[in-house]
Backbone as a chain_set.jsonl record, in Angstrom:
{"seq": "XXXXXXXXXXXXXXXXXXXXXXXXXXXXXXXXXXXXXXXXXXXXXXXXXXXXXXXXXXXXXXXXXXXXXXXXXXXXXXXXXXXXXXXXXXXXXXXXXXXXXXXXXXXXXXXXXXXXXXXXXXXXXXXXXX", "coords": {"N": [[-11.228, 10.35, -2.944], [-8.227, 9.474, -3.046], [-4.917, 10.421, -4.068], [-1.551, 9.991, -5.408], [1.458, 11.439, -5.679], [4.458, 10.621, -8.16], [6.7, 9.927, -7.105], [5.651, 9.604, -4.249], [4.4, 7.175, -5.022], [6.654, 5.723, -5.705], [8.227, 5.669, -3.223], [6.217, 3.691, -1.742], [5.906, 1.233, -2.879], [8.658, 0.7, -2.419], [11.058, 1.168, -5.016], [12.647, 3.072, -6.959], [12.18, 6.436, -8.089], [12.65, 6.723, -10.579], [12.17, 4.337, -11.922], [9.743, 3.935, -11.017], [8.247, 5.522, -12.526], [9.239, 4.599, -15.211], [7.569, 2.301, -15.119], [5.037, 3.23, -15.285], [4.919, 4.398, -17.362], [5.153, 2.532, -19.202], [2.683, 1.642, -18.88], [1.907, 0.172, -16.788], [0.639, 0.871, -14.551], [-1.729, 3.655, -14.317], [-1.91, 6.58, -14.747], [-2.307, 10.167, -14.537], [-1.943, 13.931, -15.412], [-1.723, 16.851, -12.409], [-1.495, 19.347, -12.999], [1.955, 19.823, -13.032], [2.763, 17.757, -12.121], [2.667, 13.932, -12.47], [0.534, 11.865, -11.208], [-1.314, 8.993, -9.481], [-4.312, 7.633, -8.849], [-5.462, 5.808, -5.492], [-6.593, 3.649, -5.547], [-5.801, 2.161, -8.116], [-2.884, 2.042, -7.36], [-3.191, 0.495, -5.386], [-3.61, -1.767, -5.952], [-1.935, -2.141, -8.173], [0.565, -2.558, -6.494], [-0.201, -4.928, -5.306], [-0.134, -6.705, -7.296], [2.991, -6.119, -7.794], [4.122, -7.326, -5.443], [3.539, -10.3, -5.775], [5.124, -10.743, -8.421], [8.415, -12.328, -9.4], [11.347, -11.622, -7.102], [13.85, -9.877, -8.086], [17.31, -10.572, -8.672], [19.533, -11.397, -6.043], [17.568, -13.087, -5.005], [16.763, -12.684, -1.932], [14.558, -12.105, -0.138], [12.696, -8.693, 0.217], [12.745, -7.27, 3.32], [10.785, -5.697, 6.277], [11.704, -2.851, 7.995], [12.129, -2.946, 11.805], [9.607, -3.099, 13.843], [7.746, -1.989, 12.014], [5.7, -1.461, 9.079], [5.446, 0.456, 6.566], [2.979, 1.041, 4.388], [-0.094, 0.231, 1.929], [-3.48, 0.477, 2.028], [-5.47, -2.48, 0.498], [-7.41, -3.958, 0.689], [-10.737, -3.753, 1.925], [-13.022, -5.093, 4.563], [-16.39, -5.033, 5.69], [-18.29, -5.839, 8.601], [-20.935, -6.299, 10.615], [-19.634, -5.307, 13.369], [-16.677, -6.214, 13.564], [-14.157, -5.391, 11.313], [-12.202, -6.406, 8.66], [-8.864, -5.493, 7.527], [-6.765, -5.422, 5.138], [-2.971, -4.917, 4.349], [-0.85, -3.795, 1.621], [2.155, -4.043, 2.269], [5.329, -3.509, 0.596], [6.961, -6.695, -0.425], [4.97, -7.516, 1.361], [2.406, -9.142, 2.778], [-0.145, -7.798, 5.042], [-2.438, -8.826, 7.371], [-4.895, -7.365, 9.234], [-7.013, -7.599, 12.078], [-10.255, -5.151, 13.159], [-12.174, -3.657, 14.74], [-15.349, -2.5, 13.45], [-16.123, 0.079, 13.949], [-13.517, 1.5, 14.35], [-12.124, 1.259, 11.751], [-13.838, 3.203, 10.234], [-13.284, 5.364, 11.914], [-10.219, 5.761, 11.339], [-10.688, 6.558, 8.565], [-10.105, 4.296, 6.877], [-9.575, 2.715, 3.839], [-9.515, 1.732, 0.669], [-6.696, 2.214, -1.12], [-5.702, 4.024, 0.95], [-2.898, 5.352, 2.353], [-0.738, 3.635, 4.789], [0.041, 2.088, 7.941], [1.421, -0.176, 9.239], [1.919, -1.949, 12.687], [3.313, -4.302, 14.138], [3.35, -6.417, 17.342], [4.251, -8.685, 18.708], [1.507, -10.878, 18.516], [-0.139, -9.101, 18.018], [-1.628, -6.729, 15.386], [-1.306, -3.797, 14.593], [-2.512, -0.788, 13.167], [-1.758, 2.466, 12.114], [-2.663, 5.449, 10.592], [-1.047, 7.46, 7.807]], "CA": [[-10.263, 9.556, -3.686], [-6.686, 9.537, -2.355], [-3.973, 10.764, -5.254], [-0.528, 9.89, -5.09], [2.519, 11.734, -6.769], [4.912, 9.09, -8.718], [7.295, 9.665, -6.056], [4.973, 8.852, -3.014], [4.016, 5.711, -5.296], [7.323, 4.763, -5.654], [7.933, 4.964, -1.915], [5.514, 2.883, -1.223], [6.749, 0.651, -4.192], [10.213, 0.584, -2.679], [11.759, 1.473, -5.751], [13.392, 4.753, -7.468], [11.105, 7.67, -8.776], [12.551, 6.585, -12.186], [11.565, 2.97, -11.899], [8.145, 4.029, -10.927], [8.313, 6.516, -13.804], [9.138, 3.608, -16.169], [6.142, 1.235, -15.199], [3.745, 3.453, -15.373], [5.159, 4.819, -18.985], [5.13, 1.348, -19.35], [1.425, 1.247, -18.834], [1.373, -0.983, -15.806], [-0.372, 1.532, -13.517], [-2.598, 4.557, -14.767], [-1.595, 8.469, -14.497], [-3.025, 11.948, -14.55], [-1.259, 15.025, -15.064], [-2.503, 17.53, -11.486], [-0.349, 20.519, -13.322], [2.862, 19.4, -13.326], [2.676, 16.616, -11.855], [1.915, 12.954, -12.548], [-0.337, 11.484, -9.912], [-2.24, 7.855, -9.398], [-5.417, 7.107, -8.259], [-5.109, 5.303, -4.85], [-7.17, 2.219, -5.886], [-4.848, 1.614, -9.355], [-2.034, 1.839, -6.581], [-3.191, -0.423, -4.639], [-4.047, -2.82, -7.047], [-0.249, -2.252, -8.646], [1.433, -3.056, -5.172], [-0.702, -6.77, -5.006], [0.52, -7.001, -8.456], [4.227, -6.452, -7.919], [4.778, -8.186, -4.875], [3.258, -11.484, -6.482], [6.208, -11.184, -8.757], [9.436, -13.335, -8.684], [12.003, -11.195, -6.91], [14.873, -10.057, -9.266], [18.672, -9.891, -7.854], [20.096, -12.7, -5.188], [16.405, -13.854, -4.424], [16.421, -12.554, -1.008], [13.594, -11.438, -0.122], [13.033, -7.502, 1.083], [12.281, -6.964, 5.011], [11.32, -4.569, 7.01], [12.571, -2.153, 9.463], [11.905, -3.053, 13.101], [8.358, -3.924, 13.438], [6.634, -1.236, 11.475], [5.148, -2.013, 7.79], [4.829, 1.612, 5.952], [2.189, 0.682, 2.848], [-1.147, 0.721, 1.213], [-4.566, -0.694, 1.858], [-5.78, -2.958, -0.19], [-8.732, -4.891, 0.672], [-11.408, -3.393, 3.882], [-13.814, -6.064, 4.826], [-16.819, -4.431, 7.276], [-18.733, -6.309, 9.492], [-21.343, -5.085, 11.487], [-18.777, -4.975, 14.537], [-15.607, -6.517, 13.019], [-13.642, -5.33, 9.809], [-10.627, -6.83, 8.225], [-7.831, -4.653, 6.757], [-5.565, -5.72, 4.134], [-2.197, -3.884, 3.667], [0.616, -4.182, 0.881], [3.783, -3.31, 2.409], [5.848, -4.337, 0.172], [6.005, -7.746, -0.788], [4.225, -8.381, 2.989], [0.302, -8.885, 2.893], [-0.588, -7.867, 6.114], [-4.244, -8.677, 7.584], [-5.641, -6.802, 10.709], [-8.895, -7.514, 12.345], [-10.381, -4.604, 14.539], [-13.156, -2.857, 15.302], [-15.746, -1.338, 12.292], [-15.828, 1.479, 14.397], [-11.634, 2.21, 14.382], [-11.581, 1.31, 10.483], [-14.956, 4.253, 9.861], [-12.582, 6.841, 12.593], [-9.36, 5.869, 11.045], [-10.76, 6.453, 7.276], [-9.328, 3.846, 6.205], [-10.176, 2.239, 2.709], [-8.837, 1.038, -0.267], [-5.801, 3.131, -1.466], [-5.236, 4.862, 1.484], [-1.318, 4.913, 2.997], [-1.597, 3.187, 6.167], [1.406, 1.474, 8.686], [0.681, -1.865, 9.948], [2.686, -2.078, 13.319], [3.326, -5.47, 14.663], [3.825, -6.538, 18.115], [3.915, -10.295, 19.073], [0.149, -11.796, 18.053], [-1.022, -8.05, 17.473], [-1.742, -5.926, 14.497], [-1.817, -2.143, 14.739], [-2.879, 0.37, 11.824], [-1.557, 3.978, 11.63], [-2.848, 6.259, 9.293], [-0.214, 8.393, 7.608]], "C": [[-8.865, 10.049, -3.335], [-5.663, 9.476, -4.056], [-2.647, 10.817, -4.237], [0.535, 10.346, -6.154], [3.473, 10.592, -7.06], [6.012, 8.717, -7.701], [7.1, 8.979, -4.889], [4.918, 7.374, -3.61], [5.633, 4.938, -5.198], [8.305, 4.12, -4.285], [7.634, 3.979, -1.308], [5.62, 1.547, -2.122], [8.027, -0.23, -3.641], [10.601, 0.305, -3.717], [12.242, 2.555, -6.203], [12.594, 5.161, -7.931], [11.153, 6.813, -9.908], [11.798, 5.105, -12.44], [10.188, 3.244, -12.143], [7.421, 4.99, -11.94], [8.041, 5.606, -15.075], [7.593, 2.857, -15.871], [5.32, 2.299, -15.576], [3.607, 4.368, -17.111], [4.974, 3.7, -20.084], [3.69, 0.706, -19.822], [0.859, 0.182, -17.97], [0.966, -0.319, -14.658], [-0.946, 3.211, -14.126], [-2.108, 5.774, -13.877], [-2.218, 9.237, -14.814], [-1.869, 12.885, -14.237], [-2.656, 16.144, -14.026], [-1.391, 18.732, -12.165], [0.442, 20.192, -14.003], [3.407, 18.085, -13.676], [2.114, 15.347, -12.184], [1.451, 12.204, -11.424], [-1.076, 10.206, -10.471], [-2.911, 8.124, -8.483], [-4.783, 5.795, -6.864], [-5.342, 3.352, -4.663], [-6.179, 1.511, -6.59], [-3.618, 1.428, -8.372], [-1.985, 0.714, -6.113], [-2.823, -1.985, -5.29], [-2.667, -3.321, -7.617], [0.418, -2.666, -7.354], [1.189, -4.587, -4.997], [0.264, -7.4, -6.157], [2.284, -7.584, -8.776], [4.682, -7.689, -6.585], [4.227, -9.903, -4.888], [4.663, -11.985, -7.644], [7.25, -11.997, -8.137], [10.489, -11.874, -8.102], [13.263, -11.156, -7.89], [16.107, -9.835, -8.151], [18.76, -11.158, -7.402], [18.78, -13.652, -4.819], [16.645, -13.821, -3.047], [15.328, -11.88, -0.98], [13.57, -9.655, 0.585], [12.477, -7.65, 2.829], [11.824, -5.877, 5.29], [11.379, -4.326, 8.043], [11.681, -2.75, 10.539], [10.389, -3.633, 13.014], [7.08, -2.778, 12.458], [6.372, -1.56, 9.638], [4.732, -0.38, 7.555], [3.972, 0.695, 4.47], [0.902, 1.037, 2.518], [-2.33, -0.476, 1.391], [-4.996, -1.07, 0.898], [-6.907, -3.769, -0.463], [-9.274, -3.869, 2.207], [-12.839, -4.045, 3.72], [-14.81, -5.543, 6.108], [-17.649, -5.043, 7.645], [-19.932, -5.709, 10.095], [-20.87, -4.62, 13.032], [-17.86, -4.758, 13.845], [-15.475, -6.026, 11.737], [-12.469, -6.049, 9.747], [-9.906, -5.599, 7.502], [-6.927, -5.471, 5.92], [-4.674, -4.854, 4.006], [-1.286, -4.628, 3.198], [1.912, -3.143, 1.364], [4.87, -3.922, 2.095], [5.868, -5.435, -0.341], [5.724, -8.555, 0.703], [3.42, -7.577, 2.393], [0.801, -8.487, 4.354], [-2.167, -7.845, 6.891], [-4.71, -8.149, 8.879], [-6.635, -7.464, 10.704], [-8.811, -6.862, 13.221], [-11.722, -3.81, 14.137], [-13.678, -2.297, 13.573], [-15.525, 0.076, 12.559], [-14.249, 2.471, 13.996], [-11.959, 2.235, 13.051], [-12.866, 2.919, 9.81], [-13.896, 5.414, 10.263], [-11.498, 6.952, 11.82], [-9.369, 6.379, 9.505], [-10.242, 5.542, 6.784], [-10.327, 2.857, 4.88], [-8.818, 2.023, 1.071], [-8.224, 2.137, -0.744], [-5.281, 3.994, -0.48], [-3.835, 4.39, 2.622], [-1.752, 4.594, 4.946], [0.166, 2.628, 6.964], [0.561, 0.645, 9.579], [1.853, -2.148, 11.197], [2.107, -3.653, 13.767], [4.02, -5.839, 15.876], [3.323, -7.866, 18.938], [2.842, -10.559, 18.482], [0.029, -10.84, 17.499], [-0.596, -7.27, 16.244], [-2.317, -4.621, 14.528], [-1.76, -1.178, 13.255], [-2.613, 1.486, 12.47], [-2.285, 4.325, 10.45], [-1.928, 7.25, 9.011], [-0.633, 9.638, 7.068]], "O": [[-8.623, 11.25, -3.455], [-5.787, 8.616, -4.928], [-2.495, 11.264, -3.1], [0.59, 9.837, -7.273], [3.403, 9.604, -6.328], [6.283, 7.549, -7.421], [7.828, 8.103, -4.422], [5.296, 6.429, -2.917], [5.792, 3.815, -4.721], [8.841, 3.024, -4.121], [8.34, 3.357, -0.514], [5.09, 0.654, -1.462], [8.407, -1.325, -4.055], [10.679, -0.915, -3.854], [12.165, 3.306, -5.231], [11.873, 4.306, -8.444], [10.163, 6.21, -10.323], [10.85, 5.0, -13.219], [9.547, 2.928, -13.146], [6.203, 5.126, -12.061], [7.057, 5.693, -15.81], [6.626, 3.058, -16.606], [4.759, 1.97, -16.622], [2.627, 4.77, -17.738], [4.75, 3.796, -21.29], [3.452, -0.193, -20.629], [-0.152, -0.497, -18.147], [0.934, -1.014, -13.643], [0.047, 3.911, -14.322], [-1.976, 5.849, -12.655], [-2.98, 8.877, -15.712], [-1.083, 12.821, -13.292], [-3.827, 16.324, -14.359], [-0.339, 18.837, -11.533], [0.315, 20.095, -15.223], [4.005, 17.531, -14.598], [0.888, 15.426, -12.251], [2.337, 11.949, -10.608], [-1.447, 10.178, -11.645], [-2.545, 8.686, -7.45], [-3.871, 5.013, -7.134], [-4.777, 2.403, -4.121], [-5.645, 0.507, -6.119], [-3.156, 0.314, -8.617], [-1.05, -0.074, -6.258], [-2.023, -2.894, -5.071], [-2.279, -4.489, -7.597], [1.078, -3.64, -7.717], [2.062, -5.381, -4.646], [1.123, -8.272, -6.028], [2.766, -8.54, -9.384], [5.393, -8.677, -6.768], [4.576, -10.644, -3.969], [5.117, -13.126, -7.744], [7.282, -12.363, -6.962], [10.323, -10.915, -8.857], [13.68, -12.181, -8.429], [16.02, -9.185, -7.109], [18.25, -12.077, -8.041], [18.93, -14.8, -4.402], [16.8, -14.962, -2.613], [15.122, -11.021, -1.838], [14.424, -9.394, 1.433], [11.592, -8.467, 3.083], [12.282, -4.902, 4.694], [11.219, -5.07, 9.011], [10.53, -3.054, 10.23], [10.063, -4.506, 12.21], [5.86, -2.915, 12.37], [7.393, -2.018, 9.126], [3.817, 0.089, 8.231], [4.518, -0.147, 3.757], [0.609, 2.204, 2.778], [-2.305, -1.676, 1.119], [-5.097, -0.196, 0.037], [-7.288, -4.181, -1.559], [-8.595, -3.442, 3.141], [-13.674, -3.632, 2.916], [-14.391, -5.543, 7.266], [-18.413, -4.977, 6.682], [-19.945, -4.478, 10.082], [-21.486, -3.826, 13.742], [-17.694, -3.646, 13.343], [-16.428, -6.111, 10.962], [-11.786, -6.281, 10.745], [-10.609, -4.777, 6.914], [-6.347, -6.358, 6.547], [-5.1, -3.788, 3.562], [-0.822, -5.654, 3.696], [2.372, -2.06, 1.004], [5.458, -4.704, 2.843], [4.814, -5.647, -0.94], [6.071, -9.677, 1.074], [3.359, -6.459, 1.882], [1.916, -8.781, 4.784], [-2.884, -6.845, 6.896], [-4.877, -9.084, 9.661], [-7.199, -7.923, 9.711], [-8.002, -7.067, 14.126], [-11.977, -3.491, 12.976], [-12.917, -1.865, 12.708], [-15.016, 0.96, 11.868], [-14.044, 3.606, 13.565], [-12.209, 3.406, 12.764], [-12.441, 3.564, 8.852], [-13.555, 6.268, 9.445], [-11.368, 8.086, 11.359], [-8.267, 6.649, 9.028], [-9.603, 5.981, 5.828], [-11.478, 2.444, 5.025], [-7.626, 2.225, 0.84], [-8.927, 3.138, -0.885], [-4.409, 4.777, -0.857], [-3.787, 3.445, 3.409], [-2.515, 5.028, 5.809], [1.246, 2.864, 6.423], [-0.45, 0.74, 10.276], [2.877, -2.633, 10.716], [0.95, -4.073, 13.757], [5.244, -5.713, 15.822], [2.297, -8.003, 19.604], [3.176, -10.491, 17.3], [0.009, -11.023, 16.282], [0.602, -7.114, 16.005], [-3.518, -4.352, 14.499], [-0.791, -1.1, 12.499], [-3.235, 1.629, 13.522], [-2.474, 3.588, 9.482], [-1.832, 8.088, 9.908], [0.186, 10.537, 6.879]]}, "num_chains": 1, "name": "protein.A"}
């Protein structure tokens, strides 16, 4: 199970620690004190990222972008095949859907909650694991 401090979440969030402090004081994503620290479950993460970027955008109603072609975020759906898997990632408010190999998604670990980077280059979809 993949744990995230409120910081990492709100990273991956794009928003401020405190923001991501508020929601979840809020009760719109589930915490654990690890010590000091408050930490989410990578699933409840995930789950909170589909969540927000379904919202309406607040401010000018532009939408956010991002940088160059890389997508830092969080899986959210993994679909396996007995070749083919699908990937789902929330980066931001971008879905992004891979299809590649069961094999890569078994090597790469990848699974629901875990921080991932969805690179994009013309047609293709590339996964990092962070």
């Amino acid at each position: 199970m993949q744990l995230y401090t409120i910081g990492e979440a709100a990273q991956l969030l794009r928003v401020s620690t405190d923001t991501a402090r508020r929601w979840a004081d809020a009760g719109r994503f589930p915490t654990r004190r690890d010590g000091t620290r408050r930490m989410v479950e990578g699933r409840h993460l995930a789950a909170f990222c589909v969540e927000v970027a379904r919202e309406p955008a607040e401010g000018d109603g532009e939408v956010a972008t991002s940088v160059r072609n890389a997508l830092p975020g969080i899986v959210t759906a993994v679909t396996l095949g007995e070749v083919a898997a699908q990937v789902e990632i929330q980066a931001g408010p971008h879905r992004v859907v891979s299809l590649l190999t069961r094999e890569a998604v078994e090597e790469l670990g990848l699974a629901v909650g875990v921080r991932a980077t969805a690179r994009v280059k013309s047609t293709s979809v590339h996964i990092d694991v962070d």
